[in-house]
N, C-alpha and C positions, 0 to 999 in steps of 0.2 A: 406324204400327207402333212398339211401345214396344223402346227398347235392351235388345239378350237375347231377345228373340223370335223364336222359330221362324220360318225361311222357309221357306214350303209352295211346290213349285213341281211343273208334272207336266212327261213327254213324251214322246214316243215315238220307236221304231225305227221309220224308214218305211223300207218297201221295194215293191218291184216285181218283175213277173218279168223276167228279162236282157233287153237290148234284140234281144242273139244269144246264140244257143246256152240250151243249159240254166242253171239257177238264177235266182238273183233279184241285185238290186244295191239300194245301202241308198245312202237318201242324207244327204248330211252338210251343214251348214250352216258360214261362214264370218263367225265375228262379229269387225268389227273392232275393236272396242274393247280384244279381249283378245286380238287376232291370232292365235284358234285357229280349231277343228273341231271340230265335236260335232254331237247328236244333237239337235233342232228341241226345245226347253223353254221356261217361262218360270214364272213368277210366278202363282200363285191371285189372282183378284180375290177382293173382298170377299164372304162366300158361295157361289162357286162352288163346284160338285164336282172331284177332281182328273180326270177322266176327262173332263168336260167342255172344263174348263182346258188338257186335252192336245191335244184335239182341235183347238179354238180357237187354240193356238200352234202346232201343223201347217201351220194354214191361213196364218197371221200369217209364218209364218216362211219358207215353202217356195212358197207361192199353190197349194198341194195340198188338196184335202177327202182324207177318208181312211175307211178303215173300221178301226176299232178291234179287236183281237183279245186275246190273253192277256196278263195283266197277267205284265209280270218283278218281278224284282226292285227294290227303291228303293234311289236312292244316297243316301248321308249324308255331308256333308263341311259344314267351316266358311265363311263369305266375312264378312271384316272383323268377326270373331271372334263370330260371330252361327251359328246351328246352322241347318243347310239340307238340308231333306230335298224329293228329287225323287223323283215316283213315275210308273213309266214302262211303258207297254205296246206290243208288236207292232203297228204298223200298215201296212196298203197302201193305198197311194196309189192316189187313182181319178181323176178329171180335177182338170186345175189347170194353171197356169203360172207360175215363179218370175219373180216381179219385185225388183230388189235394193231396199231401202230402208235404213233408217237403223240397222238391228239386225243384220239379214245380207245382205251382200253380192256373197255367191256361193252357191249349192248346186251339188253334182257328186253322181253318181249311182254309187257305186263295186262291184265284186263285194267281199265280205263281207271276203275275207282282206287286198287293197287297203285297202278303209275301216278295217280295227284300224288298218293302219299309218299311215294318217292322221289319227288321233284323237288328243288332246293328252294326254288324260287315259288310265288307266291303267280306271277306274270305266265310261268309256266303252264302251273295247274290250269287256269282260267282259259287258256289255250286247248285242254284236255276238253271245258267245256264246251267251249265254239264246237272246236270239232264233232262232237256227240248230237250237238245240236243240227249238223246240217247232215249227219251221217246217217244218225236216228237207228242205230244197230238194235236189232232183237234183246 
């Protein structure tokens, strides 16, 4: 990729429905490189679709398959002065099992108002919202 080029990157809000009681819980990934929290994304390979791409890094990131739903919002932000856009949809997780590897080495499965308070980023949270908004959980 040439210096100044767009980084295309997808992903998505996973959730599930509560393990008790009503709603659903979102889960978050722990990457330690940058010793935060967020929402399972990565990088476009070379011609992929970003929908594709998201799904793929659900699975990569969490050991979840997922069913994809409405597309939110995309976030826009810099990294190492380069323009990075992430584009991200609703997902629920259908069978899988997290195993920690080299990228994330935790995921935790939080109720929604929980997971804002544990996301690092401010673009994250806001995401926590869309999704609520088109999910409309109990």
């Amino acid at each position: 990729m040439a210096d100044g080029q767009a980084i295309r990157a997808a992903g998505c809000v996973l959730w599930r429905p509560a393990a008790v009681g009503r709603g659903i819980e979102i889960a978050l990934v722990h990457r330690p490189r940058y010793d935060d929290w967020s929402h399972p994304k990565g990088r476009l390979k070379h011609g992929e679709e970003p929908l594709a791409a998201a799904v793929r890094e659900v699975e990569e990131e969490t050991g979840y398959q997922c069913q994809p739903g409405v597309r939110l919002p995309s976030a826009f932000y810099e990294v190492a002065g380069r323009p990075k856009t992430v584009q991200y949809w609703e997902a629920e997780a259908l069978r899988g099992r997290f195993r920690p590897n080299d990228e994330v080495d935790h995921l935790i499965w939080l109720p929604p108002e929980m997971a804002r308070r544990r996301l690092g980023q401010e673009r994250d949270r806001e995401l926590v919202d869309e999704a609520l908004a088109v999910l409309r959980p109990e």
